[in-house]
N, C-alpha and C positions, 0 to 999 in steps of 0.2 A: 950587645946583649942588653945595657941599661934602655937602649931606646924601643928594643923588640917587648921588654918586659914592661918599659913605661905603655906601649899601643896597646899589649895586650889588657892592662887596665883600664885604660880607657875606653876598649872595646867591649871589657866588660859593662859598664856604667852606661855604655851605649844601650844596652839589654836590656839590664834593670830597670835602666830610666825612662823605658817604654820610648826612645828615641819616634819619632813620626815617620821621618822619612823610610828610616828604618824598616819599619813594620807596614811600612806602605811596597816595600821592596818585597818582603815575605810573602804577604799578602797575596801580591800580583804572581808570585814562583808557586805559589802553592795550585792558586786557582786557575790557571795555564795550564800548569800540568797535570795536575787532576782532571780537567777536562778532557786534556791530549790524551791521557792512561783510559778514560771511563771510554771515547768515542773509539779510540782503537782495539780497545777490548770489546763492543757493541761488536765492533765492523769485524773483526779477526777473529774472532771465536767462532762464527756461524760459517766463515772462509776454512777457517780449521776442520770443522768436521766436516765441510762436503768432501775436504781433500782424504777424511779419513775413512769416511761412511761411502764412499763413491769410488768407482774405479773408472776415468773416463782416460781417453788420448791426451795426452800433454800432461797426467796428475805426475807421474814420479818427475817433471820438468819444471813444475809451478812447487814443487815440495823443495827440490834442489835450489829453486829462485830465492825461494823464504828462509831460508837457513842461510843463503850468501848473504843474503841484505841484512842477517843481522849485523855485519860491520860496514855498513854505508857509509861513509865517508859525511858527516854535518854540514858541513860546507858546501857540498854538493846539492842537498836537499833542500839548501838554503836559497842558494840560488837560484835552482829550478822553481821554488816557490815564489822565488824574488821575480822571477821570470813571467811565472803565469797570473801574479796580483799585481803588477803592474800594469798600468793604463793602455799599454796597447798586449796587453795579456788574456786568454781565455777570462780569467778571471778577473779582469782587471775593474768591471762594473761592479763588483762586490765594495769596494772600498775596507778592503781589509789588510792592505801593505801599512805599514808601520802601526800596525792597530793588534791588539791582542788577539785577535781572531787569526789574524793572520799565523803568531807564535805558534796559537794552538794548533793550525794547520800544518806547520812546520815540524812541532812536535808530535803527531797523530803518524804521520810516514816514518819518523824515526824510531817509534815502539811500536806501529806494525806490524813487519817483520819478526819480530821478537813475540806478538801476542801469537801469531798464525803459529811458526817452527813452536813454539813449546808448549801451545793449547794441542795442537796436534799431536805432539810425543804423551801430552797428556791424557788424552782421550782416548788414542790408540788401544792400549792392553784392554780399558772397559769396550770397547767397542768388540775387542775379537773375544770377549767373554760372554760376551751379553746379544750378541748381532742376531744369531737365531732365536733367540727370545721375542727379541721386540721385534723379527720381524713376522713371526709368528703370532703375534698379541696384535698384528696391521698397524703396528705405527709407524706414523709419516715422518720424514724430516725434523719436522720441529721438533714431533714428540720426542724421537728419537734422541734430538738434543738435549732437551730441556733432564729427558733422565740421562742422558751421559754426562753431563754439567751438574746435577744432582749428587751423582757417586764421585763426581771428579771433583769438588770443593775446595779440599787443601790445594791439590795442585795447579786449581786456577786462580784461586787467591795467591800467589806464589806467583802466576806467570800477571796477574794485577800488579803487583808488588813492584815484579821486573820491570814493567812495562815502567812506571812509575819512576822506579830509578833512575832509568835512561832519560827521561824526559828533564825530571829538573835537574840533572847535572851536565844537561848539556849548552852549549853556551856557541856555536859557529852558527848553526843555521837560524836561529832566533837573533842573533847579533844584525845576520844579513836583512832579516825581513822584518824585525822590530824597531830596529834605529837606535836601539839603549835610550831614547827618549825619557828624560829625568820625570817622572808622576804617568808616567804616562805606559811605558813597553819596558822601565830598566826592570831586570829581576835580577835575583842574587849572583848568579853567575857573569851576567852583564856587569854588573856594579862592582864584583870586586876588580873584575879585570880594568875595569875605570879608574878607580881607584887606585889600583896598585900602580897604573901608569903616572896618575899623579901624585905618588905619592901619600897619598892621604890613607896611611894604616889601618888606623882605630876603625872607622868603617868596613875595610877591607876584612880586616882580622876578626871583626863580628861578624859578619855575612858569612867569610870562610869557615869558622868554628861552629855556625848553625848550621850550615850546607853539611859541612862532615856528621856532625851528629845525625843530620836526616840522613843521610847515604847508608851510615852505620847504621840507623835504627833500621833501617828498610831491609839492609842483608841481614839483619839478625832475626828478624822479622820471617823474612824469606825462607832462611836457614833453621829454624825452630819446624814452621810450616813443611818443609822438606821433609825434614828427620819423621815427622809424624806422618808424614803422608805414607 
């Protein structure tokens, strides 16, 4: 107990003290995944309403897809990303394996899933309220979105949020395809599990206790958002 109470001070004074590596760690967690949440939400939201605004062959099949892959397996994703930025991979001329790009692309397929199944549940009820409106007033696709995404606000801020969560507290498929490379690909999840393997606490217990507090901020976050919605 005196040594978990001793790390956890000096994890504090890691914070305080505006530590570098530290905050070089955050840094990289924050801007990875914010990016991963922003481009999966671009690409998923507009997947979401064709599945909800459109009735074609294979939608209640591609609905059912999106709702299993919210629990995709990270390590899975990891390696298929590991697979295709490698040198003799589709994508392996991007030079994006051990490179943040690559995390982001790691993390983009793992809150995917999650932006499509709950932009969809989201949009749903406005769409079968409002369907013969707008298509009565001729609006197209886009229009049709852009005011389903208008009335839908809270709950897609929410499924932002989600998407979000997933992304930096996830730590398998970014391990495989960023390399935990120290300045370079570690982000907080990477680093505590470095850390805790060597021992080395006080870094650990700081990265851990920031990580929870953003996990918590986000469901509370989420959870406020909900209730209002």
């Amino acid at each position: 107990m005196h040594d978990l109470l001793q790390a956890t001070g000096l994890a504090m004074g890691l914070i305080l003290g505006g530590d570098a590596e530290l905050w070089q760690v955050i840094l990289l967690s924050l801007r990875v995944s914010g990016t991963a949440a922003a481009v999966a939400f671009v690409v998923g939201l507009p997947l979401a309403a064709l599945l909800v605004m459109s009735n074609f062959r294979g939608r209640d099949l591609l609905l059912l897809l999106s709702n299993a892959a919210l629990g995709l397996p990270p390590v899975v994703v990891g390696l298929v990303c590991y697979l295709l930025l490698s040198r003799s991979g589709l994508l392996g001329g991007l030079g994006w394996l051990f490179r943040p790009a690559g995390m982001v692309l790691a993390q983009t397929l793992l809150a995917l899933p999650i932006v499509v199944a709950l932009s969809s549940r989201a949009l749903a009820p406005f769409w079968a309220e409002y369907r013969d409106v707008l298509l009565i007033d001729g609006a197209g696709f886009r229009q049709s979105l852009l005011e389903l995404a208008r009335m839908a606000r809270p709950p897609l801020l929410t499924v932002f949020l989600a998407a979000f969560g997933r992304a930096i507290a996830e730590v398998g498929a970014i391990l495989i395809v960023g390399g935990n490379i120290r300045g370079e690909t570690r982000t907080m999840t990477t680093a505590i599990a470095l850390e805790t393997q060597k021992g080395d606490l006080p870094l650990a217990l700081a990265l851990g206790g920031l990580l929870l507090l953003m996990c918590l901020g986000v469901s509370t976050v989420t959870l406020l958002l909900d209730r209002r919605a």
